[in-house]
C-alpha positions as CSV (number, residue, x, y, z in Angstrom):
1,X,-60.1,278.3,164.1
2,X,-61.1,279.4,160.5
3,X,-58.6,280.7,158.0
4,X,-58.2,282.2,154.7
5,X,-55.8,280.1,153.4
6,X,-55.2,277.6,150.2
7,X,-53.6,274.2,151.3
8,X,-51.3,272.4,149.3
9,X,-53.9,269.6,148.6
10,X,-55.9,272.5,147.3
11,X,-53.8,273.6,144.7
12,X,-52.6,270.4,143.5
13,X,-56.5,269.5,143.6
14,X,-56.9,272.4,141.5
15,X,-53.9,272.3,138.7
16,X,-54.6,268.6,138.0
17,X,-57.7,269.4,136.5
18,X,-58.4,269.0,133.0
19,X,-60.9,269.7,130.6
20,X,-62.9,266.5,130.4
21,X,-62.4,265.8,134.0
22,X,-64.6,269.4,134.4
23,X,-67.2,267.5,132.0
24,X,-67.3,264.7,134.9
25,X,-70.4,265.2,137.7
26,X,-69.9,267.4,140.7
27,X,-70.4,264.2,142.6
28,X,-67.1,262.4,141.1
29,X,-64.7,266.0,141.3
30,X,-65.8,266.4,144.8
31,X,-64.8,262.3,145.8
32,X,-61.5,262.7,144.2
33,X,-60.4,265.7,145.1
34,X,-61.1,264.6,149.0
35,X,-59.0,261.3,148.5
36,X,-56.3,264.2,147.4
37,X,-57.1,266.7,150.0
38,X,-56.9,264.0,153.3
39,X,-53.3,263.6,152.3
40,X,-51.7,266.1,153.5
41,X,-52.3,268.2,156.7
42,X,-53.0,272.1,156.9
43,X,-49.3,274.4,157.5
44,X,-49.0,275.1,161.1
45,X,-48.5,278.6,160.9
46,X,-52.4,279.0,160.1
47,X,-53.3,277.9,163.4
48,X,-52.0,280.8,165.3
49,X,-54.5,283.1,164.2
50,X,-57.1,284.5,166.5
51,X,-60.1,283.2,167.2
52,X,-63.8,284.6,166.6
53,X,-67.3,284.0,166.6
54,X,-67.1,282.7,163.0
55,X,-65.2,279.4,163.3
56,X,-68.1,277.3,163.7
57,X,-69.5,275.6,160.5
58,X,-72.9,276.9,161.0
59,X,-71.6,280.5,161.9
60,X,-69.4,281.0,158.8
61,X,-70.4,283.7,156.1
62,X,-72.5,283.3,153.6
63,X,-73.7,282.5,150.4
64,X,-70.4,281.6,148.2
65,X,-70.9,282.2,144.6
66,X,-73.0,280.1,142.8
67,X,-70.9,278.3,140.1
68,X,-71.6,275.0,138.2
69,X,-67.8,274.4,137.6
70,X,-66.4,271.4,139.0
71,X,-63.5,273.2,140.7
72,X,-65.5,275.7,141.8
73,X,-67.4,273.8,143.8
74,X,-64.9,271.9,145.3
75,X,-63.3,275.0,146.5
76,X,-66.8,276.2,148.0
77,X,-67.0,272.9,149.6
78,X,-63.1,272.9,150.7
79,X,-63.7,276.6,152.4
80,X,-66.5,274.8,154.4
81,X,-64.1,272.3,155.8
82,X,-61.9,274.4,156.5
83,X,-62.2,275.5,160.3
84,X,-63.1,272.0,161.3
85,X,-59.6,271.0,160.0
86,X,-57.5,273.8,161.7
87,X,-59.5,273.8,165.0
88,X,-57.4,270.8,166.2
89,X,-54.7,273.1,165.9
90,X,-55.9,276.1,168.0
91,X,-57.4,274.2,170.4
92,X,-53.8,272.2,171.0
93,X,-52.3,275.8,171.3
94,X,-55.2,276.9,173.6
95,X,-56.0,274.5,176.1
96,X,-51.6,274.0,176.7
97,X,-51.8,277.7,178.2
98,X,-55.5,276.4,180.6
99,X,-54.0,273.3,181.9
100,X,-50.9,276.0,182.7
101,X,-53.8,277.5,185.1
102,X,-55.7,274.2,185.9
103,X,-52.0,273.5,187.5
104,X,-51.3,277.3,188.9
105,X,-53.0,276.4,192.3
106,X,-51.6,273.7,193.2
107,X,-47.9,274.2,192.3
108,X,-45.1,273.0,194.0
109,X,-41.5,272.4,194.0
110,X,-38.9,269.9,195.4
111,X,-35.9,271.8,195.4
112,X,-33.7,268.8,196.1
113,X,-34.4,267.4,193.2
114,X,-32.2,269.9,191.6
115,X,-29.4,269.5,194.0
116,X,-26.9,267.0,192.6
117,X,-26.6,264.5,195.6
118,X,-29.6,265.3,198.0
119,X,-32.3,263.1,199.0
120,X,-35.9,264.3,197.9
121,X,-38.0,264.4,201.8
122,X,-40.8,261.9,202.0
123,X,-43.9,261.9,204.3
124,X,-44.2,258.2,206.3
125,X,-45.8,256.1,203.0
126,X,-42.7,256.8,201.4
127,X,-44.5,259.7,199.1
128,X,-42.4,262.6,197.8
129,X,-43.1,265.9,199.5
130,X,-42.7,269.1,198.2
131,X,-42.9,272.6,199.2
132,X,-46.1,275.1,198.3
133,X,-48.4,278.2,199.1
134,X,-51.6,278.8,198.7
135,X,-54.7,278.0,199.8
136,X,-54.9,274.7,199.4
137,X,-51.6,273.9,200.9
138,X,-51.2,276.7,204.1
139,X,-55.1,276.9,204.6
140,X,-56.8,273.5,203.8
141,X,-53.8,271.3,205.4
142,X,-52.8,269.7,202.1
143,X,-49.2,268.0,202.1
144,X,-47.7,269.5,198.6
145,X,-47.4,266.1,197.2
146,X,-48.0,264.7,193.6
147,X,-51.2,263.2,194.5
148,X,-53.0,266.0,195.7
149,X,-51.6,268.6,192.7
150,X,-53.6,266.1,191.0
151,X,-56.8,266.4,192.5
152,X,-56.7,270.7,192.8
153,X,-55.6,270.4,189.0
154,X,-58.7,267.7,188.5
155,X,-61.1,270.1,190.2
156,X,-59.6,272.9,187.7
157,X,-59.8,271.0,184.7
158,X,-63.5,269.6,185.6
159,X,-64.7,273.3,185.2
160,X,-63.5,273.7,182.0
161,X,-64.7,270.8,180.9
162,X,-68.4,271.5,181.9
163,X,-68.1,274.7,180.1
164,X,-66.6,272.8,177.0
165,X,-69.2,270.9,176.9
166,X,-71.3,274.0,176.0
167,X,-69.7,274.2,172.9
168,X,-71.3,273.0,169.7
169,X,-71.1,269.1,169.2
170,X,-68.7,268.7,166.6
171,X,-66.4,271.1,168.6
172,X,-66.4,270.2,172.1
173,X,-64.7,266.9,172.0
174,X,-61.4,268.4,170.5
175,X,-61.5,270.5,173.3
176,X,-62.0,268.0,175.8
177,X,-59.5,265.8,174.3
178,X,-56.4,268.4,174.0
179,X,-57.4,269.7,177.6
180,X,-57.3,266.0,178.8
181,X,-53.9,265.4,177.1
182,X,-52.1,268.2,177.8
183,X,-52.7,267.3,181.8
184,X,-51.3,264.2,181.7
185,X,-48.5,265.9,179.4
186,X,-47.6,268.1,182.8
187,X,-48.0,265.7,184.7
188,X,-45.0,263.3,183.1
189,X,-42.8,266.6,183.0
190,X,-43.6,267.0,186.8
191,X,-42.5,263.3,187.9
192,X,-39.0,263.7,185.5
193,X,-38.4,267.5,186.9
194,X,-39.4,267.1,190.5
195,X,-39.6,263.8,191.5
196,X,-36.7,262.3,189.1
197,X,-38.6,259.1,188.0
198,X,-36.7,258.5,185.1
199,X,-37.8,255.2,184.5
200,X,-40.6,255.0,181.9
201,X,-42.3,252.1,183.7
202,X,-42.0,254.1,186.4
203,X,-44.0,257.1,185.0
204,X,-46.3,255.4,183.2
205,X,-47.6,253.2,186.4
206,X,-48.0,256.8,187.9
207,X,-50.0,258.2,184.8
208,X,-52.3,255.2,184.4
209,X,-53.4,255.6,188.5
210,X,-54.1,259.4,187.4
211,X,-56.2,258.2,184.4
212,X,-58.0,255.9,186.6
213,X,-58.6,259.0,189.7
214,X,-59.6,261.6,186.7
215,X,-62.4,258.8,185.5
216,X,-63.9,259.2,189.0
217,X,-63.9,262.7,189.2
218,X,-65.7,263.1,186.0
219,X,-68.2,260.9,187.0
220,X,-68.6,261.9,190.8
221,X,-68.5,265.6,190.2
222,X,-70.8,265.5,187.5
223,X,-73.3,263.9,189.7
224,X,-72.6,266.5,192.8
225,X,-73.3,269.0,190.2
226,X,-76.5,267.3,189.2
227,X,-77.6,266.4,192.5
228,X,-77.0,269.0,194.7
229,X,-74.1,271.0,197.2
230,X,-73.7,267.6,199.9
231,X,-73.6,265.5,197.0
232,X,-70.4,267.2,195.5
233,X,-68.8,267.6,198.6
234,X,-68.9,264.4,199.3
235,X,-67.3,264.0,195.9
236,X,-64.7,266.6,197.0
237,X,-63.7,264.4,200.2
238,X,-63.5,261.6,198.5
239,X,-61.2,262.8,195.9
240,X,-59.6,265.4,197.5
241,X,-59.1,264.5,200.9
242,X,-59.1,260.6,200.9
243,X,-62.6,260.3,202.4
244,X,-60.1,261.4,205.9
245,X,-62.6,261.3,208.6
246,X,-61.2,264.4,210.6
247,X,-62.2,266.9,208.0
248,X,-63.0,270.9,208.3
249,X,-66.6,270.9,206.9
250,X,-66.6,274.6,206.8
251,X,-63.4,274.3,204.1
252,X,-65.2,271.7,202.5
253,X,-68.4,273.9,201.7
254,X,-65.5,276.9,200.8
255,X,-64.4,274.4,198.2
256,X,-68.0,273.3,197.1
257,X,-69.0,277.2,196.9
258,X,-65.9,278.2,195.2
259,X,-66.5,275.6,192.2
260,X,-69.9,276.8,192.4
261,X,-69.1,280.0,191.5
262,X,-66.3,279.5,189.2
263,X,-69.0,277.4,187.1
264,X,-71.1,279.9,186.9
265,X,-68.3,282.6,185.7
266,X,-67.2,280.2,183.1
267,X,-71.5,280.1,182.3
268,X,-71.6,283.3,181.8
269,X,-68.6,284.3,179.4
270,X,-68.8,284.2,175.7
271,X,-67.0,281.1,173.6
272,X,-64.4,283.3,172.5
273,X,-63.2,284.4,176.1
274,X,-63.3,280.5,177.4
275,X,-61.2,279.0,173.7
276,X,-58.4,282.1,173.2
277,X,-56.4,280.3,176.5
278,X,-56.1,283.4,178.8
279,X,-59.1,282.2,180.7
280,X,-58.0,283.2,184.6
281,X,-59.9,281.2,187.8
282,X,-60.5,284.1,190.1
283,X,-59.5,284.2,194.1
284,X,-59.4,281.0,196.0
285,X,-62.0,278.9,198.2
286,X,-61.2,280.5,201.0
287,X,-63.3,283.8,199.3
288,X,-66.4,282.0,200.2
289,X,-65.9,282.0,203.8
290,X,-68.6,284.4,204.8
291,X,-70.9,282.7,202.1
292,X,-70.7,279.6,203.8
293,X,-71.4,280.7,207.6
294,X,-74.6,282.1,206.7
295,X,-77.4,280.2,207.7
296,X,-79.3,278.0,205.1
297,X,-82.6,279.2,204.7
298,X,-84.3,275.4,204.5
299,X,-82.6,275.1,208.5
300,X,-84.1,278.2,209.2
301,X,-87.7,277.0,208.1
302,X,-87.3,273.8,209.6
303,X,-86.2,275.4,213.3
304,X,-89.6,277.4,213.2
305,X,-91.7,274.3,212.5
């Protein structure tokens, strides 16, 4: 997120100045010479850089030289700035590779879409279906359609938001934001690839349904996760699973268990692991099967009174 660099604002900040606009206050250079700098955007190639502890405002080095020149404080102030202005680029860079993962587990293909003649299979509402592994798909009973890679990526990307949320203030929005974007980037790409809707009207009816389900989710996981396990798995069924009543409860509890402890990995890692994009979800929900068939201590307590 920080960098070392001079923008081109910078410099032309810096050669414009003249001797009696150095005799004007600190308060005047430093107005001007932001009009200047919002002009033009940092170079690209700055953004690449690897991240560390030190991009946050409050983390970065300390003191600068103490200088009463005009331009010298405009460049102390400009070096402050500075990892606040590239961040939007990192974290664009970033959070495209974690939506890649967000998407990983619920993948799926429709190989007649890329067969020039044949007719893409549908399930009896007319809905595309696809082929997938996995978990979710050969385990859970999930038809690989659109909707539900959806809801597995929604589960994915709800994780990573909670732990996004960790981060500072003035950080964690751009963050959310790119994360959010980039999902419903994929998302277009998959409904042109796989399921040929070529029609923008088309796609776009699509994306605003998603951006209507992923408003839910936000707000019904984060009051399971509040609340308590039943409470977000009855967030999970209604998302997930279409509030179906012939449900596996067992699964269910896998999947509640599995966010469960994915929220607590994601707790427990540093800033730097979580922003650099190579953030991996570990296993599947069906890892928690043992977890789940012990017995709860509270039913235990209960029996004996």
């Amino acid at each position: 997120m920080a960098s070392n660099y001079t923008c081109r604002a910078c410099s032309r900040a810096f050669s414009r100045a003249s001797s009696s606009w150095l005799q004007s206050s600190n308060k005047t250079t430093l107005r001007r010479a932001q009009r200047n700098f919002s002009t033009t955007a940092p170079s690209l190639y700055h953004a690449s850089h690897g991240l560390n502890a030190d991009v946050r405002p409050e983390a970065i080095k300390k003191p600068y030289p103490n200088v009463k020149s005009g331009v010298s404080g405009l460049a102390q102030k400009l070096r402050e700035k500075a990892p606040l202005m590239t961040e939007p680029y990192v974290a664009y860079g970033a959070t495209r590779e974690l939506i890649k993962e967000c998407s990983r587990p619920g993948e799926y293909k429709i190989p007649q879409a890329q067969q020039k003649g044949a007719e893409i299979p549908t399930i009896e509402n007319g809905v595309h279906l696809g082929e997938g592994e996995g978990w979710w798909y050969e385990t859970l009973g999930l038809k690989p359609t659109f909707a539900n890679w959806t809801q597995i990526t929604f589960i994915h990307m709800y994780m990573l938001q909670v732990r996004f949320r960790m981060l500072p203030e003035s950080h964690a929005s751009t963050w959310i934001q790119h994360l959010t974007n980039h999902a419903f980037y994929a998302a277009e790409d998959r409904l042109v690839v796989w399921h040929k809707f070529n029609a923008n009207s088309l796609r776009q009816k699509h994306l605003k349904d998603m951006f209507s389900q992923w408003r839910a989710v936000l707000l019904s996981y984060d009051e399971g996760l509040m609340k308590g396990d039943a409470m977000l798995a009855a967030a999970v069924w209604r998302n997930l699973m279409g509030s179906e009543e012939d449900v596996d409860f067992q699964k269910l509890a896998q999947i509640v268990g599995y966010m469960r402890r994915e929220l607590k990995r994601l707790e427990n890692a540093s800033d730097d692991e979580v922003v650099n994009g190579l953030w991996k979800f570990k296993g599947d929900p069906g890892e928690e099967v043992s977890l789940v068939k012990q017995s709860s201590k509270m039913m235990q307590e209960n029996t004996k009174a």
